[in-house]
N, CA, C and O atoms as a GROMACS GRO file, in nm:
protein
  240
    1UNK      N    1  19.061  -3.018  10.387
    1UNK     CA    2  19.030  -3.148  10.330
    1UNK      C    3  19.159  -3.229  10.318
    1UNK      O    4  19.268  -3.180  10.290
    2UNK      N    5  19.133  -3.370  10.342
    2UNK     CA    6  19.247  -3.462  10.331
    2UNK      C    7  19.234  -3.523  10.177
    2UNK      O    8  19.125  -3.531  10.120
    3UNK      N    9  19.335  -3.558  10.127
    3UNK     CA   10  19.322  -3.696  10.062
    3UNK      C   11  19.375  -3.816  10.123
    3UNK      O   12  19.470  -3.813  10.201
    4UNK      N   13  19.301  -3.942  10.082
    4UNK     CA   14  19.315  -4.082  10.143
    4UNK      C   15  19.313  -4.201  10.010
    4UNK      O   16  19.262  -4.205   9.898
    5UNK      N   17  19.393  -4.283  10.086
    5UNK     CA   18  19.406  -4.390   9.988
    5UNK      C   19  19.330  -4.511   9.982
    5UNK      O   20  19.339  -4.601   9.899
    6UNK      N   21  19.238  -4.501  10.098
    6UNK     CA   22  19.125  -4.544  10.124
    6UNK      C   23  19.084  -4.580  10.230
    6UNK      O   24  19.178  -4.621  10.298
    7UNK      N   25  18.974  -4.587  10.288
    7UNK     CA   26  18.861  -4.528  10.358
    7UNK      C   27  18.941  -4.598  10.522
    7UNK      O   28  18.964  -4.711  10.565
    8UNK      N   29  18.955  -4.495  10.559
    8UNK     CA   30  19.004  -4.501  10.738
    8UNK      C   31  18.938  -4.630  10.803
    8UNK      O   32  19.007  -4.707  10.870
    9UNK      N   33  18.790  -4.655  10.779
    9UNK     CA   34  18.697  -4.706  10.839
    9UNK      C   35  18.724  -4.858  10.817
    9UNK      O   36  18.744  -4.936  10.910
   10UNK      N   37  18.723  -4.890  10.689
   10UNK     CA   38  18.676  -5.030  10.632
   10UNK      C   39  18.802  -5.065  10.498
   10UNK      O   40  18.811  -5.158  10.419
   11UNK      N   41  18.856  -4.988  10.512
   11UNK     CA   42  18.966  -4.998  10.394
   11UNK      C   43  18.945  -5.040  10.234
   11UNK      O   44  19.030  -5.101  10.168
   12UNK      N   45  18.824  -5.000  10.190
   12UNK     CA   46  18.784  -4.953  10.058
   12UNK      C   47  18.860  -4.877  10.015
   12UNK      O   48  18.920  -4.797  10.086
   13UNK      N   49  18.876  -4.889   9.861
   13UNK     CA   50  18.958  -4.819   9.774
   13UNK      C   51  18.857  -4.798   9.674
   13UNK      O   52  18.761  -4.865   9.637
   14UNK      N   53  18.920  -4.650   9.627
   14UNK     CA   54  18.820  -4.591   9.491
   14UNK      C   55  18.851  -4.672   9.390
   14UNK      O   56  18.950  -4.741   9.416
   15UNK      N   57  18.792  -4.693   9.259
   15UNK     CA   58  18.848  -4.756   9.179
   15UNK      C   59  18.846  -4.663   9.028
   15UNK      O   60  18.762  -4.573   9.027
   16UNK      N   61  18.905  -4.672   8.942
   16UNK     CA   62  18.947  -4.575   8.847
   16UNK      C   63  18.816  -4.584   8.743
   16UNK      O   64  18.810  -4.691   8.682
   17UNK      N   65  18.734  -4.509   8.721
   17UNK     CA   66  18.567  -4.530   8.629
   17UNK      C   67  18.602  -4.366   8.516
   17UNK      O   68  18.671  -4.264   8.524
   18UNK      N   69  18.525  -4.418   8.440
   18UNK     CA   70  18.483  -4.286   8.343
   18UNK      C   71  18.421  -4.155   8.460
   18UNK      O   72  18.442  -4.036   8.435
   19UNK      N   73  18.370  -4.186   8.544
   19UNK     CA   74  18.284  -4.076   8.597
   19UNK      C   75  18.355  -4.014   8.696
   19UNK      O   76  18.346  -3.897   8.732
   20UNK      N   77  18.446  -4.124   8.748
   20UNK     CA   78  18.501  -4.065   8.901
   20UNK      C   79  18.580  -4.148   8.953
   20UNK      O   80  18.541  -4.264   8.967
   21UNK      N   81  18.705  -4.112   8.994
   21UNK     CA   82  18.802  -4.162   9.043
   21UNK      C   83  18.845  -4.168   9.224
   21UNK      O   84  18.949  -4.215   9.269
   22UNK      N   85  18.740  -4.109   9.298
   22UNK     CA   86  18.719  -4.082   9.430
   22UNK      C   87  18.590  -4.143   9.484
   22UNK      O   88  18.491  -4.192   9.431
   23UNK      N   89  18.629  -4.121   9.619
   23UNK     CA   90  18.476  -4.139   9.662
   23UNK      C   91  18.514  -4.043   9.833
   23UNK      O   92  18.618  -4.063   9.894
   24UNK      N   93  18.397  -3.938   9.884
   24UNK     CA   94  18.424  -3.857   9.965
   24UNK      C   95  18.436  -3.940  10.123
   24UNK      O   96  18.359  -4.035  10.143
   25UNK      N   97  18.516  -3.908  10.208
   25UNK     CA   98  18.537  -3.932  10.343
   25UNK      C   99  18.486  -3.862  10.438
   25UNK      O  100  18.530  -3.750  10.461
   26UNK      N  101  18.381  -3.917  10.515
   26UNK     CA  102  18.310  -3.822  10.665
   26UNK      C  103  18.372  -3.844  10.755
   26UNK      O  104  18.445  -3.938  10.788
   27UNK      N  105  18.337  -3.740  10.805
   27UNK     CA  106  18.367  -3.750  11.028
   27UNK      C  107  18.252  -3.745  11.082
   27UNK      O  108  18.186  -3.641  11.071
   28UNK      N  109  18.212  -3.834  11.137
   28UNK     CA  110  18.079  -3.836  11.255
   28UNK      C  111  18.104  -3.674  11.360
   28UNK      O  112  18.221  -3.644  11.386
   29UNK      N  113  18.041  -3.623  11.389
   29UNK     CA  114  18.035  -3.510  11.453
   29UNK      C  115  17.989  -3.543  11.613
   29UNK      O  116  17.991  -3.458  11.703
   30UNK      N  117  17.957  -3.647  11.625
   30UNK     CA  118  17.935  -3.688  11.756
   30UNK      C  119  18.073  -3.775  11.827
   30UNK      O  120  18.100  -3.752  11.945
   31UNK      N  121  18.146  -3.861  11.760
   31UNK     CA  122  18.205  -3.973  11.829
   31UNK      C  123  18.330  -3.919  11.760
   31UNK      O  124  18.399  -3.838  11.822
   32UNK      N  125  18.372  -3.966  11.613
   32UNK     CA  126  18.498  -3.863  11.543
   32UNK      C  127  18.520  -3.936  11.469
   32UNK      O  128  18.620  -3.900  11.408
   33UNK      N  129  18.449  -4.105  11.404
   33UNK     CA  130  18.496  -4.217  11.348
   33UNK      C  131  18.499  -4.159  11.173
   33UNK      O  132  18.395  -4.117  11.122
   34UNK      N  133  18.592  -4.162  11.118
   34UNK     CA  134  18.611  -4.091  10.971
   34UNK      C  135  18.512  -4.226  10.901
   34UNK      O  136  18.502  -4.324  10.975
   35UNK      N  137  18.453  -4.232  10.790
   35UNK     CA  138  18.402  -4.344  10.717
   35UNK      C  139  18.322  -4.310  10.582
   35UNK      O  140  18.253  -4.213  10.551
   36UNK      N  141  18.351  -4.410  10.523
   36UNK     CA  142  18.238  -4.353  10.378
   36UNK      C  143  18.103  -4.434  10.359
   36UNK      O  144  18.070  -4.529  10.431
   37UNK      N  145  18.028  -4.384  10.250
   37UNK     CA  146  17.886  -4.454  10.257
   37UNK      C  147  17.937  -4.636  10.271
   37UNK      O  148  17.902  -4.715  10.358
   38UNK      N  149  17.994  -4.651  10.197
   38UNK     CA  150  18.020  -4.780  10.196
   38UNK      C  151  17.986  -4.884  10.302
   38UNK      O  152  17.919  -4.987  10.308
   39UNK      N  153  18.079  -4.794  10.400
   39UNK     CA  154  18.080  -4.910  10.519
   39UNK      C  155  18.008  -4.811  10.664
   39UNK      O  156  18.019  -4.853  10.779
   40UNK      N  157  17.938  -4.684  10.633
   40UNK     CA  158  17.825  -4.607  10.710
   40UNK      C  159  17.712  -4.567  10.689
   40UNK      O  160  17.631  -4.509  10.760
   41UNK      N  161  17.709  -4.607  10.569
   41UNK     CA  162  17.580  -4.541  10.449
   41UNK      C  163  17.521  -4.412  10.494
   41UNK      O  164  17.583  -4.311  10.460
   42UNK      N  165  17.431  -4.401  10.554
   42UNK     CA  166  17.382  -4.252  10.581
   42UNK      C  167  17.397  -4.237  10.733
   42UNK      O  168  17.370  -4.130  10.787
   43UNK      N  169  17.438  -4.340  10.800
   43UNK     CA  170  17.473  -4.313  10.946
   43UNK      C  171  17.618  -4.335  10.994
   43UNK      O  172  17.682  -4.371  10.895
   44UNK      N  173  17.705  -4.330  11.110
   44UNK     CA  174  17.803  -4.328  11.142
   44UNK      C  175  17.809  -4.518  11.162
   44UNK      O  176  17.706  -4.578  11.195
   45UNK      N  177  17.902  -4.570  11.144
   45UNK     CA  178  17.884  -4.713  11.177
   45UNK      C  179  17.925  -4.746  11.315
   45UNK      O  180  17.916  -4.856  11.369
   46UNK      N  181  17.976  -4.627  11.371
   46UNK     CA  182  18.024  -4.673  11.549
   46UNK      C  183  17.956  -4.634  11.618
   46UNK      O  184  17.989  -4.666  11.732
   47UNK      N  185  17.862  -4.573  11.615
   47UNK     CA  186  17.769  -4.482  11.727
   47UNK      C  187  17.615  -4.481  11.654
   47UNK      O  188  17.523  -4.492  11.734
   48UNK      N  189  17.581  -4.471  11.525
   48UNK     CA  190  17.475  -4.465  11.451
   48UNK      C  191  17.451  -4.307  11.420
   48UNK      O  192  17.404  -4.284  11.309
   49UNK      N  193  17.477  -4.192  11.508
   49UNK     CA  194  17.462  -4.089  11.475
   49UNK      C  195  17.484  -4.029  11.306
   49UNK      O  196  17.581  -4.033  11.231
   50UNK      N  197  17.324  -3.963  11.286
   50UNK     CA  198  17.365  -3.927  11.099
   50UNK      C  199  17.403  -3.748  11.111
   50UNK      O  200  17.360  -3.662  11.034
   51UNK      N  201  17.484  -3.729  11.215
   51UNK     CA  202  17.547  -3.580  11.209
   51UNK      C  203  17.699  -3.596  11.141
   51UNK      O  204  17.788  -3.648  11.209
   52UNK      N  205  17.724  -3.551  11.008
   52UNK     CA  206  17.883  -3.584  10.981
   52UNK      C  207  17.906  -3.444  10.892
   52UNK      O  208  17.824  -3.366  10.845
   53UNK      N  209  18.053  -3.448  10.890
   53UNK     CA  210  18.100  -3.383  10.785
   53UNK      C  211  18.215  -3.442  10.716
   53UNK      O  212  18.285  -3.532  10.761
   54UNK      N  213  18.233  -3.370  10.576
   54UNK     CA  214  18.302  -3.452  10.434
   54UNK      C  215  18.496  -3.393  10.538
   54UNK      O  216  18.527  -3.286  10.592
   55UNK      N  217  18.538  -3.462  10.529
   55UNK     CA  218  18.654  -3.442  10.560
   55UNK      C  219  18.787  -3.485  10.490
   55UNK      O  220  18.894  -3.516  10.542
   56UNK      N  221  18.750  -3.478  10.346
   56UNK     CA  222  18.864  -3.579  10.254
   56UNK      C  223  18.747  -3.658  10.153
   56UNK      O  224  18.626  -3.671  10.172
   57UNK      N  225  18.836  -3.706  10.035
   57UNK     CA  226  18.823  -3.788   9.950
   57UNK      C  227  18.969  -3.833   9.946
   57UNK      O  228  19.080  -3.782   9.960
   58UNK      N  229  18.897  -4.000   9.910
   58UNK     CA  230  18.948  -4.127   9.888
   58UNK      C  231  18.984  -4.159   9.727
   58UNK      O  232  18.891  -4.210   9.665
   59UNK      N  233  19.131  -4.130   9.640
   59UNK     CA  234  19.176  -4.140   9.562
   59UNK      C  235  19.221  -4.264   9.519
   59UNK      O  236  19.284  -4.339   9.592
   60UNK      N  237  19.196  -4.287   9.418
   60UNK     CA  238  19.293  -4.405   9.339
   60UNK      C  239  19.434  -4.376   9.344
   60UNK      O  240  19.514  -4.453   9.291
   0.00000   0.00000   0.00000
């Protein structure tokens, strides 16, 4: 697992909350585009494929 300072994809940043200070980072398993729900929601945003895995969280 990596940590990131925010999101490879779309350049979102976590922001500092009572609950959680991260938010997790995927890899599409088809194409390789890293991204979070944010800017892929449940699919990859470069290819559409919903095959991924968590590869990092995105820290404050």
């Amino acid at each position: 697992m990596t940590d990131y300072s925010r999101c490879p994809n779309c350049g979102r940043k976590a922001k500092k909350s009572f609950s959680s200070n991260f938010f997790p980072i995927y890899k599409c398993s088809d194409c390789g585009t890293k991204y979070c729900k944010e800017c892929g929601g449940s699919s990859c945003p470069s290819c559409g494929s919903s095959k991924k895995v968590e590869v990092g969280k995105a820290y404050v």
